[in-house]
N, CA, C and O of each residue as an XYZ file, in Angstrom:
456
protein
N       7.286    225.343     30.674
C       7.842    224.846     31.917
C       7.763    225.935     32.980
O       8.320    227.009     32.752
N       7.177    225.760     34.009
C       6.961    226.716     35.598
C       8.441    226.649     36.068
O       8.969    227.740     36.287
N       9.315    225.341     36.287
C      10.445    225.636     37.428
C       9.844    224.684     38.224
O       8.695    224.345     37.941
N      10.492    224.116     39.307
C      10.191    222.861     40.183
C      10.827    223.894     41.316
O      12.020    224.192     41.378
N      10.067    224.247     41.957
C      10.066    225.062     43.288
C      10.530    223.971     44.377
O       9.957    222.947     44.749
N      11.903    224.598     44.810
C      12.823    223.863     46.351
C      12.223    225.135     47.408
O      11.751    226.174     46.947
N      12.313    224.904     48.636
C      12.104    225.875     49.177
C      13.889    225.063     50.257
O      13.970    224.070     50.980
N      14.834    225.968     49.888
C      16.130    225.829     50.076
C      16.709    226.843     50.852
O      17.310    227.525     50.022
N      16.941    227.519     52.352
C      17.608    228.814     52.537
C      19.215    228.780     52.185
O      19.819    229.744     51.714
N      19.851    227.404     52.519
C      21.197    227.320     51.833
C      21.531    227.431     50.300
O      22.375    228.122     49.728
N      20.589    226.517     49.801
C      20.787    227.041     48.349
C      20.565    228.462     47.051
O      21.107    228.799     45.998
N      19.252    229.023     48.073
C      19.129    230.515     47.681
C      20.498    231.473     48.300
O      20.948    232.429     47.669
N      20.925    231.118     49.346
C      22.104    231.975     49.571
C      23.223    232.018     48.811
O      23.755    233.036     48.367
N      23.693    230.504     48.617
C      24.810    230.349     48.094
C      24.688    230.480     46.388
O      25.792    230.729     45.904
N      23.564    230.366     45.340
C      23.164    230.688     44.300
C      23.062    232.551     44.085
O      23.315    233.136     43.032
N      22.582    233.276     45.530
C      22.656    234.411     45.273
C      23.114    235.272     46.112
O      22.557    236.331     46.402
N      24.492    234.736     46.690
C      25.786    235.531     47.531
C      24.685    235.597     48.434
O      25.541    236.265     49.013
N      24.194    235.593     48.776
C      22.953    235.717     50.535
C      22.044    236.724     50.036
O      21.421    237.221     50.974
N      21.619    237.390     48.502
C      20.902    238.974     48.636
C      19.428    238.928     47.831
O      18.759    239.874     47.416
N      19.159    237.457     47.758
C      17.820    237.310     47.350
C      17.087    236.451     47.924
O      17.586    235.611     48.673
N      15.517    236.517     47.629
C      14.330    235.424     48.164
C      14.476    234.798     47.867
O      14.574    233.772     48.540
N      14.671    234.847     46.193
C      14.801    233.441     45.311
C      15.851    233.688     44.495
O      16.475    234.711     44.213
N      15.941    232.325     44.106
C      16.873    232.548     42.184
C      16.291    231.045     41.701
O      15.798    230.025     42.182
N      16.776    231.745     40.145
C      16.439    230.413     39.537
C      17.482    229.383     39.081
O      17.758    229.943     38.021
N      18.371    228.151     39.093
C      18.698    227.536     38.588
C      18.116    226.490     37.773
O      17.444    225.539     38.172
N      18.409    226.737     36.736
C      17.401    225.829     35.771
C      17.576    224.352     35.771
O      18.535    223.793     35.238
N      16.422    223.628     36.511
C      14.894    223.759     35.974
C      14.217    224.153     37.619
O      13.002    224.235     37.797
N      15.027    224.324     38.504
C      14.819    224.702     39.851
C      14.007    226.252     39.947
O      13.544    226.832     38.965
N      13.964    226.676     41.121
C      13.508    227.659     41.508
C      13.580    227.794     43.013
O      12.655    227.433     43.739
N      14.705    228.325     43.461
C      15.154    227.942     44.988
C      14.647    229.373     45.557
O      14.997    230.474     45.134
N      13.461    229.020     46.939
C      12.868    230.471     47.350
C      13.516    230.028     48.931
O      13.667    228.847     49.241
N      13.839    231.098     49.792
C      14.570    231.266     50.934
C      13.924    230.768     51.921
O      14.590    230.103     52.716
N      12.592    230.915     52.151
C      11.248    230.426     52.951
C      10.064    230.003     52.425
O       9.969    230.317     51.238
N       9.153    229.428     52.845
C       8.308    228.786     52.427
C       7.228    229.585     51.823
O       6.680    229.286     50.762
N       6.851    230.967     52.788
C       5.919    231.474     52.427
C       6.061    232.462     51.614
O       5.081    233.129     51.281
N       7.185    232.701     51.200
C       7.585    233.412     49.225
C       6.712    232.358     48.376
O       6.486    232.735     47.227
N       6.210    231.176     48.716
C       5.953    230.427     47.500
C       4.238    231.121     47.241
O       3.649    230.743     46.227
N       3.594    232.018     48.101
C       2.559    233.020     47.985
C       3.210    234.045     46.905
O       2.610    234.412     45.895
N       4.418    234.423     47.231
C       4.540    235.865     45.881
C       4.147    235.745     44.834
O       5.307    235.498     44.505
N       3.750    235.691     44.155
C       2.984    235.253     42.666
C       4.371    236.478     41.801
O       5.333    236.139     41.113
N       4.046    237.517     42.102
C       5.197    238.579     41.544
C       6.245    237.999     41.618
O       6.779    237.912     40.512
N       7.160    237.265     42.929
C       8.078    236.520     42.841
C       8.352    235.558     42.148
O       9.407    235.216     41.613
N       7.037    234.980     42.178
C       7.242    233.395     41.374
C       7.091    233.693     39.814
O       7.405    232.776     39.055
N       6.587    235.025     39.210
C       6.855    235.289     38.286
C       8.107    235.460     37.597
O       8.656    234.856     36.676
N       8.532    236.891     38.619
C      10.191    236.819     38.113
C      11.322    235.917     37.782
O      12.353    236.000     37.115
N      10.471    234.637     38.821
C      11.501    233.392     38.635
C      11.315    232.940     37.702
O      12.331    232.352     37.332
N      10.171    232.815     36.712
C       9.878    231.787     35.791
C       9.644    232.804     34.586
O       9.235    232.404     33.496
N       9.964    234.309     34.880
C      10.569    234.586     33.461
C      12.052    234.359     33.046
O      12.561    234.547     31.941
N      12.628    233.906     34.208
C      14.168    233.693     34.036
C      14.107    231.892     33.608
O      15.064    231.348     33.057
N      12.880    231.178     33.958
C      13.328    229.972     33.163
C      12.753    229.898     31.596
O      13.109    228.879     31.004
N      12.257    230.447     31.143
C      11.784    230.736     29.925
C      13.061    231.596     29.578
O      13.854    230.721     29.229
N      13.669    232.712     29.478
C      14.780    232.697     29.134
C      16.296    231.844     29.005
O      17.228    231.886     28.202
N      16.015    231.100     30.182
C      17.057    229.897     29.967
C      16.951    229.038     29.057
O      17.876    228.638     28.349
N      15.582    228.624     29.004
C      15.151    227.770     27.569
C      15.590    227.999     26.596
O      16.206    227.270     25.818
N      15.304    229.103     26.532
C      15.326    229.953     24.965
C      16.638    229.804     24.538
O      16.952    229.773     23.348
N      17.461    229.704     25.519
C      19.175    230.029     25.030
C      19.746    228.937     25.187
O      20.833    228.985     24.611
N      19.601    228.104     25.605
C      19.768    226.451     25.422
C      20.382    225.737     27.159
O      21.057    224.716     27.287
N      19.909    226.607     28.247
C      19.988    226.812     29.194
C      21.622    227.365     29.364
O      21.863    228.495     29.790
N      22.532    226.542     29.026
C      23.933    226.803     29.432
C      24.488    227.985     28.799
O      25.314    228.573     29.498
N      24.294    228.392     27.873
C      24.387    229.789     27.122
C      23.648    231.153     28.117
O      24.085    232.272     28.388
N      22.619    230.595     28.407
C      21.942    231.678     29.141
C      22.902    232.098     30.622
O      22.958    233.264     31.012
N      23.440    231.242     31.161
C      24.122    231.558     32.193
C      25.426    231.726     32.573
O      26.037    231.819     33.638
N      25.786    231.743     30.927
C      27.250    232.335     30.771
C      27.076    233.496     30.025
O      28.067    234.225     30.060
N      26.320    233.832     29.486
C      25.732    235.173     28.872
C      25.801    236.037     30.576
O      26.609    236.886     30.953
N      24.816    235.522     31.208
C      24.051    236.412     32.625
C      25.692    236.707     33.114
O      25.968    237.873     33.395
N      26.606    235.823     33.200
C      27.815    235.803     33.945
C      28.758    237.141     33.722
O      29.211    238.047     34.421
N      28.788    236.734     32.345
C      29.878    238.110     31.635
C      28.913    239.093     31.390
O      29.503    240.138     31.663
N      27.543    239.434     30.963
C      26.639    240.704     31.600
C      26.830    241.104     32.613
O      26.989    242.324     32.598
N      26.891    240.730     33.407
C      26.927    241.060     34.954
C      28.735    241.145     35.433
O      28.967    241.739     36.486
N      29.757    240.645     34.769
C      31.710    241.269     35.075
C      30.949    242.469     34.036
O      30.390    243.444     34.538
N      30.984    242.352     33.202
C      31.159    243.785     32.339
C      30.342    245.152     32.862
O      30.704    246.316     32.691
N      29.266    244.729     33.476
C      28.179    245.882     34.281
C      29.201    246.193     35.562
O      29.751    247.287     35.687
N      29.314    245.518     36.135
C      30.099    245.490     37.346
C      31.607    246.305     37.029
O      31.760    247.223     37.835
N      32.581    246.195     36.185
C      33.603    246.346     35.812
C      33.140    247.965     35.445
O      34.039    248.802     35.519
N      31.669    248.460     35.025
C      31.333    249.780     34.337
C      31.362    250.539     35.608
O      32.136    251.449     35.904
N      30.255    249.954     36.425
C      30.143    250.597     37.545
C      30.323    250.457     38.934
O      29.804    251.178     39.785
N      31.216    249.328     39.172
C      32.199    249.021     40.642
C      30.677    249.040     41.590
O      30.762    249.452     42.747
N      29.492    248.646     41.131
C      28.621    248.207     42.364
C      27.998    247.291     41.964
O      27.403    247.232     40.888
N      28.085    246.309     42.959
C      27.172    244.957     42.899
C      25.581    245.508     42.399
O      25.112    245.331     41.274
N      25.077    246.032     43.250
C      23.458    245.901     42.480
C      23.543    246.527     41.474
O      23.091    245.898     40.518
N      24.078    247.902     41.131
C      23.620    248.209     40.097
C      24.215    247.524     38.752
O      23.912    248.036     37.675
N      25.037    246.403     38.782
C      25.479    245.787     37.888
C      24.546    244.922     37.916
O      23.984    244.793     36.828
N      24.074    244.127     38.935
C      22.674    243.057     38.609
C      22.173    243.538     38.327
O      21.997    243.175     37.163
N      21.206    244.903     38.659
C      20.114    245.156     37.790
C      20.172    245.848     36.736
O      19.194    246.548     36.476
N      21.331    245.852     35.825
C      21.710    246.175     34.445
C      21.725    245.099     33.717
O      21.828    245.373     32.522
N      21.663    243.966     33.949
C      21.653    243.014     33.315
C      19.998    242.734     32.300
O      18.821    242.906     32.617
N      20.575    242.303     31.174
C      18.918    242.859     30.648
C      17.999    241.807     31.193
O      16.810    242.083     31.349
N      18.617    240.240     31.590
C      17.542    238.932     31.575
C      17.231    239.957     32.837
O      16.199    240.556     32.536
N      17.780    240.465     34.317
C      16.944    241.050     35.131
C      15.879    242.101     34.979
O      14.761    242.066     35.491
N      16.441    243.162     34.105
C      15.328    244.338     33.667
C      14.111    243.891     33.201
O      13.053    244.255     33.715
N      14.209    242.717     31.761
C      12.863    242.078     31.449
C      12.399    241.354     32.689
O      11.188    241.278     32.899
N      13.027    240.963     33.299
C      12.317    239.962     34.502
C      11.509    241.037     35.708
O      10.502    240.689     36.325
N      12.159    242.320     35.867
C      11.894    243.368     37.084
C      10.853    244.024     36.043
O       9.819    244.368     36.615
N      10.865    244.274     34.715
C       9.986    245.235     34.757
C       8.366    244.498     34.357
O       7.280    245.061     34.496
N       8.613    243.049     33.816
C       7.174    242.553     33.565
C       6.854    241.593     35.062
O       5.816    240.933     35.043
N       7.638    241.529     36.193
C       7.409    240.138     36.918
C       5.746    241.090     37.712
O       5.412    240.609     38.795
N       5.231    241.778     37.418
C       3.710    242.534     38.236
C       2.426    241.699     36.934
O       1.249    241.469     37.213
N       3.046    241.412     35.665
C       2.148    241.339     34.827
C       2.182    239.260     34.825
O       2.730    238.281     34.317
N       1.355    239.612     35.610
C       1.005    237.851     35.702
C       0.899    236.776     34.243
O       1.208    235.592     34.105
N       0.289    237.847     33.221
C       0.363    236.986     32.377
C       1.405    237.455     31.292
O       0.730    237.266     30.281
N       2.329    237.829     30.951
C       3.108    238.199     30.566
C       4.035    236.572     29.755
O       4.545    236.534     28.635
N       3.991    235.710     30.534
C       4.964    234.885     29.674
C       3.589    234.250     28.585
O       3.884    233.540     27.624
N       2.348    234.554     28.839
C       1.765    233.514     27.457
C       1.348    234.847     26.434
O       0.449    234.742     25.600
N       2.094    236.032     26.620
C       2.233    237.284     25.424
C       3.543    236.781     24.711
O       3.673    236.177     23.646
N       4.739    237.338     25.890
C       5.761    237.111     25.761
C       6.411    236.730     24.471
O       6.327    235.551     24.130
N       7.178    237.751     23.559
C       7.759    237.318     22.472
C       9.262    236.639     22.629
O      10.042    237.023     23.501
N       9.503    235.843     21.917
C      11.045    234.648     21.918
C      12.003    236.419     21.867
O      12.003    237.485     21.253
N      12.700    235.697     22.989
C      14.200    236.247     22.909
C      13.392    238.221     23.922
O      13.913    239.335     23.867
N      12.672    237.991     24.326
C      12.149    239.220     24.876
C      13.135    240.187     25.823
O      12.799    241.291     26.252
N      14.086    239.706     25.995
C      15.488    239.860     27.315
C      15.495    240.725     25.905
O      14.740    241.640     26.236
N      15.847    240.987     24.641
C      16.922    241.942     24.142
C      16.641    243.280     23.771
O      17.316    244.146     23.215
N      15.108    243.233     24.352
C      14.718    244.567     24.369
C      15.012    245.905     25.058
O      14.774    247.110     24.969
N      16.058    244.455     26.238
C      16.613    245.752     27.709
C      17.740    245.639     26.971
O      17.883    246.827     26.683
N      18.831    244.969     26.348
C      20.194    245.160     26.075
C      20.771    246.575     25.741
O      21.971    246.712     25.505
């Protein structure tokens, strides 16, 4: 599954407090403007986060991301660096350049950043 791309600026804000292009809500993929739907790197990152949602039975995955992200936050009293401690983001930031990466991609690949 790719994600069904909205091109939404209200719904990317309010999904990501106002501080991203995109996010993913699964099976969505809400990008801020139209012409993010060119990022290929972007549209990667998004759709390694729906392949992780899969994997975890979607609703698990985003109560997992939830309390990853109080407990990062609670470590280090800053918003980003608690998002980008989160491991579904690290696997997503450090492969979203490798285009083909989700048809390598091993099941459960997020727990390599944990």
């Amino acid at each position: 599954m790719k994600g069904k791309i909205v091109i939404s600026r209200f719904w990317t804000r309010l999904f990501s407090l106002g501080k991203a292009k995109g996010v993913t809500v699964f099976p969505f993929i809400f990008l801020f403007h139209s012409s993010y739907i060119q990022d290929e790197v972007l549209i990667n990152h998004e759709r390694i986060h729906i392949r992780q949602a899969i994997e975890m039975a979607i609703v698990p995955f985003y109560i997992w991301y939830i309390v990853e992200f109080v407990i990062r936050y609670l470590r280090f009293w800053d918003f980003n660096k608690a998002y980008l401690s989160i491991s579904f983001e690290k696997e997503a930031y450090a492969k979203e350049k490798d285009l083909n990466y989700l048809s390598t991609r091993s099941f459960w690949g997020f727990s390599k950043y944990l």
